[in-house]
C-alpha positions as CSV (number, residue, x, y, z in Angstrom):
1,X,47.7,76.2,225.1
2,X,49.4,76.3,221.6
3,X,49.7,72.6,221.1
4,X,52.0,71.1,218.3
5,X,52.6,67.7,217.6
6,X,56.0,66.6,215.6
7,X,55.8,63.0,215.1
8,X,59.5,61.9,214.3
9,X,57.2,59.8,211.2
10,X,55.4,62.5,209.5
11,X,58.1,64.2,208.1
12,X,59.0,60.2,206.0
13,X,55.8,58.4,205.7
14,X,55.6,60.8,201.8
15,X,59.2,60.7,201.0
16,X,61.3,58.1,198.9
17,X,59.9,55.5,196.4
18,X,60.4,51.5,196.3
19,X,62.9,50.5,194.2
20,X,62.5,47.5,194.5
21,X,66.2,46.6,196.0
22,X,67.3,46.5,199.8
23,X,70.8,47.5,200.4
24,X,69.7,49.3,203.4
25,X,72.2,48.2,206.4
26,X,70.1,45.3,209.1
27,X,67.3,43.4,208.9
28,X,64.2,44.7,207.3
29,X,61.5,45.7,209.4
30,X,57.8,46.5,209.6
31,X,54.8,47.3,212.0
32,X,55.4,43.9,213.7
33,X,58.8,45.1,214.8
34,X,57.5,48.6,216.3
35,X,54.4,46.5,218.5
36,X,57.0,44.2,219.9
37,X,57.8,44.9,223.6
38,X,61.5,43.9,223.3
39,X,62.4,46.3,220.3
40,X,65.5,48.8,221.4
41,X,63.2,52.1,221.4
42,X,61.0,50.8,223.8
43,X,64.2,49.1,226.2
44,X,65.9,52.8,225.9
45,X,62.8,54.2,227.1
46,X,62.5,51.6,230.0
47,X,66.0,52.0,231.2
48,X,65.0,55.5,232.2
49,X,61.0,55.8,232.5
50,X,60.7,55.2,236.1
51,X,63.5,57.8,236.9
52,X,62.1,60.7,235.2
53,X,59.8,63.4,237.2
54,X,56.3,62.3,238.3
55,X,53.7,63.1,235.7
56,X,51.7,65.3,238.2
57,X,54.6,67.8,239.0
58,X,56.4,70.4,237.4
59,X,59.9,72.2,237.1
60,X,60.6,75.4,237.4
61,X,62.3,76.7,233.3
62,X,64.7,79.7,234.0
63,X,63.9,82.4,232.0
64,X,67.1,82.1,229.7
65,X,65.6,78.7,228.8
66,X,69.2,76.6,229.1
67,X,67.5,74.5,232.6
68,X,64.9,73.4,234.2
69,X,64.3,72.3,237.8
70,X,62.5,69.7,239.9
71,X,62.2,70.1,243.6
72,X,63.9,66.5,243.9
73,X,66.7,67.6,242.5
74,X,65.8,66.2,238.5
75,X,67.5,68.8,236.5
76,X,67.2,69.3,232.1
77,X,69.9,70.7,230.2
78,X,68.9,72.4,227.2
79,X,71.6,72.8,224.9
80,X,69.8,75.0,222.8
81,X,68.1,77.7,225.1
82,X,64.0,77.9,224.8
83,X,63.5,81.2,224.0
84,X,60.6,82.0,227.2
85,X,59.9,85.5,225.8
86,X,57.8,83.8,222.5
87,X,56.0,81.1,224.4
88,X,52.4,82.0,223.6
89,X,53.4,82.3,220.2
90,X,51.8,78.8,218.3
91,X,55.0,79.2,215.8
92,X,57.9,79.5,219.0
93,X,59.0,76.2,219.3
94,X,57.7,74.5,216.0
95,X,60.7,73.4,213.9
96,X,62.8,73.8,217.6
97,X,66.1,71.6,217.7
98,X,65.6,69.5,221.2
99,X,68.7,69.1,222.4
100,X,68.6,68.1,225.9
101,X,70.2,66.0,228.8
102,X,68.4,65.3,232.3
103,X,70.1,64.5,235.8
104,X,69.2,63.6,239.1
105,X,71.5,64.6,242.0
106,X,74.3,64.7,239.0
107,X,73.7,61.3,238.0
108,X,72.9,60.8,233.9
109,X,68.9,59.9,233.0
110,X,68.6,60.6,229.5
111,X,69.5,62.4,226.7
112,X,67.6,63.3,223.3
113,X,68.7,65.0,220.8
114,X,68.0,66.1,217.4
115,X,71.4,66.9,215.1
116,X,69.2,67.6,212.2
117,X,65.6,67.4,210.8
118,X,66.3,63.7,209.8
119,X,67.3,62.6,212.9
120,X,66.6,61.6,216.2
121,X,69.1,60.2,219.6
122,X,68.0,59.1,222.6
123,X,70.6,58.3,225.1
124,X,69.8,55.9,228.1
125,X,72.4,53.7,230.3
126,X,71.6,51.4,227.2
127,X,73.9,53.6,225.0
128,X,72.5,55.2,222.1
129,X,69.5,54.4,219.9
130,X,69.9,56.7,216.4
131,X,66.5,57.1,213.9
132,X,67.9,58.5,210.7
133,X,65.8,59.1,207.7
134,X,68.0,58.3,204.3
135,X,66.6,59.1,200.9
136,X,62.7,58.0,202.0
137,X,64.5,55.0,204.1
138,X,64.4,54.3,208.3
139,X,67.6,53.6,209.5
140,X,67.4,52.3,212.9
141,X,71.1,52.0,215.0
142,X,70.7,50.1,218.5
143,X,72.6,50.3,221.9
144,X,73.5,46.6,221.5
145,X,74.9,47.8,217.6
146,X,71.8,45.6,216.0
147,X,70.7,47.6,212.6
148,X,67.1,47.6,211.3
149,X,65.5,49.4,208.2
150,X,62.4,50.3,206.9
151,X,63.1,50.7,203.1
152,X,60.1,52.9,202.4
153,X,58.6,55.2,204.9
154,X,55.2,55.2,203.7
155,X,55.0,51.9,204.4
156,X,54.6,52.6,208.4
157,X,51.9,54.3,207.3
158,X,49.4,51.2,208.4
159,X,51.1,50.6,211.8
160,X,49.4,52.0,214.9
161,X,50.8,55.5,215.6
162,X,51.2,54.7,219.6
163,X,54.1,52.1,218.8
164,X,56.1,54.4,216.4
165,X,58.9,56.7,217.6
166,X,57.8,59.9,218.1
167,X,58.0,63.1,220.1
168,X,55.1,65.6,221.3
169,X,55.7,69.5,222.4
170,X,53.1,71.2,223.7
171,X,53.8,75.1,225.2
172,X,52.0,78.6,226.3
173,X,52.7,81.4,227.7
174,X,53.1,79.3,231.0
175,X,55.4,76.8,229.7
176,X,56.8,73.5,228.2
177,X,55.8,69.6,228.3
178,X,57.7,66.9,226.2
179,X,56.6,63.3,225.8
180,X,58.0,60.8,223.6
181,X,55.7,58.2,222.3
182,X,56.6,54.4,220.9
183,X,55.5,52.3,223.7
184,X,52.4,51.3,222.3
185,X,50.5,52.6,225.4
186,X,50.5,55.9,227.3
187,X,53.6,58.5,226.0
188,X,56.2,58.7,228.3
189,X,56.7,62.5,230.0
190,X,59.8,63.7,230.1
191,X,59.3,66.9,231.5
192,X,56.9,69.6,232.3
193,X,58.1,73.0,232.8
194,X,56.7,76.0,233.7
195,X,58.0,79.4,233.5
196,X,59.4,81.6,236.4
C-alpha cells in the first residue's frame, strides 16, 4: 500500500519568523492548548466520532470517485472526484484537495474540506472549525466564534504530534482510508473505501 502522511503541521512548523509582536486575532496559544480535552478541534471531532462507519468495515468508492458507500446507509460526497484509475500510483492522491461531506440516511455527519494548501474546515453540528496558516502564523476560528493563534509555527514543533490537527491518506490499487488525528489518542477514521 502506497502510504502518505500530510500532517496539516508540516507544511508551517519551517515557515514565518518571530517578530517579536502579536497582532494575530485571539488568544495566543501553545502545546498546552492542543493536549487539552475541551479545545474546539477535539469537540468538532466528538460531535461526530461515534456516527461515522465502524473502523472494521468498508464502503464501496464508485469508480468515478465522486461517492462512497456503507451498507448502513453512511454515504461520502467527494466534491472533487478520486481519480480510481491512478490508485497504485504512490504520487495519485499526494497534494489531493479533500473536499468531502458524509451522510447517514440523508442526515449531515461531517464535512472537511481543504479550499487551499493553507487551509483546513471541518464541519460538525458544532458549526465550523477553520485552521489557516498566515505568513508562518496559526489562525484557529471556532464554532462558538472563539479565535486562537499560534504566532510562529515552528514553535508546535515540541508538542506531541497525536494532539495536533492533522489528516492521514493512505491508498492502493484497492482503495482509500482517511483519518484525522488531534485527539491525543488513537486517529479518528473517517472512511475506508475500497474500489468496485
Amino acid at each position: 500500500m502506497a502510504l502518505v502522511t500530510v500532517a496539516a503541521w508540516s507544511l508551517w512548523l519551517s515557515c514565518g519568523q518571530d517578530s517579536g509582536e502579536n497582532n494575530l486575532p485571539g488568544e495566543e496559544i501553545n502545546c498546552e492548548w492542543f493536549a487539552d480535552n475541551g479545545n474546539c478541534w477535539r469537540k468538532s471531532l466528538k460531535a461526530f466520532s461515534s456516527l461515522l462507519p465502524q473502523d472494521n468495515t468498508t464502503g464501496v468508492l464508485a469508480q468515478d470517485g465522486k461517492k462512497c458507500t456503507y451498507d448502513d446507509g453512511i454515504e461520502i460526497t467527494f466534491v472533487n472526484p478520486i481519480d480510481t484509475t491512478d490508485l497504485s500510483n504512490p504520487d495519485a492522491l499526494r497534494g489531493f484537495a479533500w473536499d468531502m461531506e458524509i451522510h447517514k440516511g440523508g442526515d449531515f455527519i461531517a464535512a472537511y474540506r481543504e479550499p487551499n494548501t493553507y487551509t483546513i474546515i471541518l464541519q460538525s453540528s458544532l458549526g465550523e472549525f477553520k485552521l489557516e496558516s498566515i505568513s508562518g502564523s496559526v489562525i484557529i476560528s471556532c464554532p462558538s466564534g472563539d479565535q486562537y493563534n499560534v504566532p510562529m509555527a515552528g514553535l508546535l514543533a515540541s508538542c506531541p504530534g497525536e494532539n495536533l490537527p492533522a489528516k492521514k491518506t493512505t491508498w492502493d490499487s484497492n482503495g482509500v482510508t482517511f483519518t484525522l488525528r488531534g485527539t491525543g489518542g488513537s486517529d479518528i477514521l473517517l472512511f475506508n473505501c475500497k474500489t468496485e
